[in-house]
N, C-alpha and C positions, 0 to 999 in steps of 0.2 A: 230163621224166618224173620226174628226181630228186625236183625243186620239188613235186609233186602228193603224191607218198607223203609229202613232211615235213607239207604240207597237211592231207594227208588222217590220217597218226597226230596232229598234234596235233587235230584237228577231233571225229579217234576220242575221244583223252582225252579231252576236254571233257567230251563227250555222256559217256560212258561214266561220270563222275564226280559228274554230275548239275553242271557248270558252267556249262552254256549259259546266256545272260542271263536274267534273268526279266524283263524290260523286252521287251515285246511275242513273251511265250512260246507264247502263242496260236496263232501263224502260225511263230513259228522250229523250235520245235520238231520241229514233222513236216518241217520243211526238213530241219535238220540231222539228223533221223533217217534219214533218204532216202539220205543218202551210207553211212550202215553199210549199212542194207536191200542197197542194191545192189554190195558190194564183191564181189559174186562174180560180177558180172558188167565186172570192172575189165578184162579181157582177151578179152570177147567183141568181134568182128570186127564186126559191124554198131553195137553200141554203145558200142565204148570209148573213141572221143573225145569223144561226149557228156558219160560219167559223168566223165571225168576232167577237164573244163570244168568241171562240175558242182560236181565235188568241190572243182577249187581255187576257186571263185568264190564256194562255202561256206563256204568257210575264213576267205577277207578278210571278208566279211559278220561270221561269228562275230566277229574281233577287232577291226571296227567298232560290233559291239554291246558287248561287253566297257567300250572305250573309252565308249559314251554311258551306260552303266547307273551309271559311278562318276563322271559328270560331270555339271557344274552347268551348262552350254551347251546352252540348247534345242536350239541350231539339230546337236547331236551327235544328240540323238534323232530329231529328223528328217531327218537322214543316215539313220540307220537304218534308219528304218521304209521311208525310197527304198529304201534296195539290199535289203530282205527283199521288196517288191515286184517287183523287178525278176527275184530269184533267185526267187520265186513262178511266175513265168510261164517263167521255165527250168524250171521242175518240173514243171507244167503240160504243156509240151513234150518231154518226154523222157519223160514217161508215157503220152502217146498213140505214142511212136516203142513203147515198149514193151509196147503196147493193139497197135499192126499188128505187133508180131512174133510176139505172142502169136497174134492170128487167122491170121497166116502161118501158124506151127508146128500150126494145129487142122486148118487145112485141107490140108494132109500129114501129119497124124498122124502130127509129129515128138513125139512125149513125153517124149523127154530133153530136147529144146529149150524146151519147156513146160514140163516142170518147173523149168530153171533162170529161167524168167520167173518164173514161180510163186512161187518161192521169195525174190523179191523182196518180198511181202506187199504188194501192188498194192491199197491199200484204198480209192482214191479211184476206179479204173476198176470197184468189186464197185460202187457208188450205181447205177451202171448197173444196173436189175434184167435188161433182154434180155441185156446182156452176162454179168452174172453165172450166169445159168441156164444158158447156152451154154456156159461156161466148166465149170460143175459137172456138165452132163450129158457132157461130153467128156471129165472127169477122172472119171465115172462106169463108162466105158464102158474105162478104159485105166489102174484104178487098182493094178489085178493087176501092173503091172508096178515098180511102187511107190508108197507111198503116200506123200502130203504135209500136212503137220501145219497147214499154214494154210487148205487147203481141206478137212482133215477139219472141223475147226472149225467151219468157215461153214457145210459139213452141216450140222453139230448144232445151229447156230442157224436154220437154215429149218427143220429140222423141227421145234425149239421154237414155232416160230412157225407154222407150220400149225395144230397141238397145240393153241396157245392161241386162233387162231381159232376150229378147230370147236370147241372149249371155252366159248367166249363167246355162238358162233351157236346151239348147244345152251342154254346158258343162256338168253338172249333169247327163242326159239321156246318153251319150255318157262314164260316168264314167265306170271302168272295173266290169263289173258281179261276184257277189259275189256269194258263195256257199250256199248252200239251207239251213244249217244252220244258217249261218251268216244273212243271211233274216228272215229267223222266229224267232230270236233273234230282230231285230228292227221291228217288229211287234209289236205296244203295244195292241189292244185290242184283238186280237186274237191268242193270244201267244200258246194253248193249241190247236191250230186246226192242225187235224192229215197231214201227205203229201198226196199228192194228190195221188191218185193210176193213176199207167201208163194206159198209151194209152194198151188196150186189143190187143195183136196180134191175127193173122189170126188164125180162131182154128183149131184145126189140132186134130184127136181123134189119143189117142198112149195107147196102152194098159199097164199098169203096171203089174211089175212083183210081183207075191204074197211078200211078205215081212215074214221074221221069228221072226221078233221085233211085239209085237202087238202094236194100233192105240193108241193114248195118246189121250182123250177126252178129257180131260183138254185144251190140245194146241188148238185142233179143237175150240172148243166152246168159247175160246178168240178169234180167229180171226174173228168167226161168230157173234161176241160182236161188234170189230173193226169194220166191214162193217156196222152192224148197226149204229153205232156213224156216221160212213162217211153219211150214207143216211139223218139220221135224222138232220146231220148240214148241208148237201145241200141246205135240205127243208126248215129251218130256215131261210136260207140266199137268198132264192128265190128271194123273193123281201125287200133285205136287201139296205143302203144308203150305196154307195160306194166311199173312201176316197182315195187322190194318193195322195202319202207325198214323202220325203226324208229323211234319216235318221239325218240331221242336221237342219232340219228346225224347228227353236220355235214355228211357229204359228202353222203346223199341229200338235206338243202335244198341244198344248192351245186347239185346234181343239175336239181332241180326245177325251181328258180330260171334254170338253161340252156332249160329246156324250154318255158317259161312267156314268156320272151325273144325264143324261134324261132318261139312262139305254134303248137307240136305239141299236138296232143291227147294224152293219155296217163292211163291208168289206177292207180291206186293202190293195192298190199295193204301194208300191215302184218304183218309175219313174227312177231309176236310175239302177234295177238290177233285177224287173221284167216285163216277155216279157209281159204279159196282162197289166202291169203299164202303159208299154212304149207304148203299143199298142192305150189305151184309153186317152192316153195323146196326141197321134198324131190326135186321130181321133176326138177329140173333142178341138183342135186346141189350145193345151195348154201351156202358159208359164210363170205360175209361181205356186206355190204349198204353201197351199193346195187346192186339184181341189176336189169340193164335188159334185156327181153326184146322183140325186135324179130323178131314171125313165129318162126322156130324158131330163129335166131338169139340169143344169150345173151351178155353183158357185164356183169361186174364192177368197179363203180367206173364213172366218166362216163371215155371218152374219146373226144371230141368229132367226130376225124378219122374214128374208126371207126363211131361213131352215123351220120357224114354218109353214107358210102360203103354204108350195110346199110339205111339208111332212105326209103322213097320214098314222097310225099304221097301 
């Protein structure tokens, strides 16, 4: 125990000093930032022979880097970079032990217990977006009983980030309307679907005057071709999945590109220049793209597993 505290203060000075190597600071750094992160958890019962593993195997690491940074021995640096791998995946492991204490402590709404996980600044278990929202609605619901400065934080930055969404999605929908070609051009999977025939006006019977030209049956019998095609892709598209993109967005081609692959039918608006885009974009409370709409079922972004399971030929 003696050994770990000499360990872990000289480990502290380093960091603390700004000495840590710069000779693969990339990856050391958040190592040895980890051992302060967690020193207040040096005496918790589930995890204190972890950190304290941790902390001295940080330590030798640090004065292994120390030694390669001011040496002319390759073969020192790559010592180094071995044991900053090796302590990688001790961190790796001792953060998921601290990911299942943390859902321990949610699911008894222990919130001292939590907090003191909390207060470790867990930043690699928040990439998790399901974990992180579980995590914020739960210190949502229990913050009255104190508040915590690293999940006030990550508030402020989701809700930056909503903010700038619908900020951008408003921007986009409000973009100036393109012309009917210029949209069936950023149409990629249904580039060859005909225009829509107008709204039918009111009929009105007018008699034609005989004509001295006789009737071209050729012209007629194309356009009685055309309405067929119109009918038949209707029908196609009945119960077709329907996709709202923009024309600048990567993820709805990666989108499309899945779709086109599973060889699905599916319908295409444009949110930013057509009215049904815009239409189903309001009405299904949208802000960001690609919006995948399957029956009355709704999705945000492609994901794959959940298309499969909502989707049926």
């Amino acid at each position: 125990m003696k050994v770990f505290f000499l360990f872990l203060a000289f480990l502290s000075f380093s960091y603390a000093n700004n000495a840590t190597p710069r000779l693969y600071s990339s990856m050391g750094d958040l190592l040895y930032a980890f051992v302060q992160k967690n020193r207040s958890l040096e005496n918790d019962a589930a995890l204190k022979i972890s950190i304290q593993r941790y902390g001295t195997h940080a330590a030798s690491v640090l004065a292994i880097g120390k030694r390669a940074e001011v040496s002319t021995d390759g073969a020192d640096k790559k010592e180094y970079l071995q044991q900053l791998r090796k302590l990688q995946k001790e961190h790796n492991a001792l953060q998921m032990r601290i990911k299942q204490e943390l859902v321990q402590s949610m699911s008894v709404n222990n919130y001292a217990r939590f907090s003191a996980l909390i207060r470790t600044e867990p930043v690699p278990l928040m990439r998790n977006e399901t974990f992180k929202q579980e995590t914020l609605a739960f210190y949502k619901q229990h913050k009255g009983q104190g508040h915590l400065a690293y999940l006030d934080k990550l508030e402020r930055a989701e809700k930056t980030k909503r903010t700038q969404q619908i900020d951008n999605t408003e921007k986009t929908v409000s973009a100036p309307t393109k012309s009917y070609k210029e949209w069936m051009n950023d149409i990629a999977g249904i580039q060859h679907m005909p225009k829509p025939a107008a709204q039918p006006k009111s009929q009105k019977t007018t008699r034609q005057k005989p004509s001295a030209n006789k009737t071209k049956p050729a012209r007629k019998a194309a356009k009685e071709v055309t309405k067929a095609q119109q009918d038949r892709y209707a029908t196609s598209y009945a119960k077709s999945v329907i996709v709202l993109t923009t024309k600048t967005c990567p993820a709805c081609k990666s989108a499309k590109k899945y779709f086109r692959s599973e060889r699905i039918v599916f319908r295409e608006y444009d949110v930013s220049s057509s009215r049904e885009g815009k239409r189903l974009f309001r009405k299904h409370k949208g802000h960001a793209v690609p919006m995948i709409i399957v029956g009355e079922k709704v999705m945000t972004g492609l994901d794959k597993m959940w298309f499969k399971n909502n989707y049926s030929r």
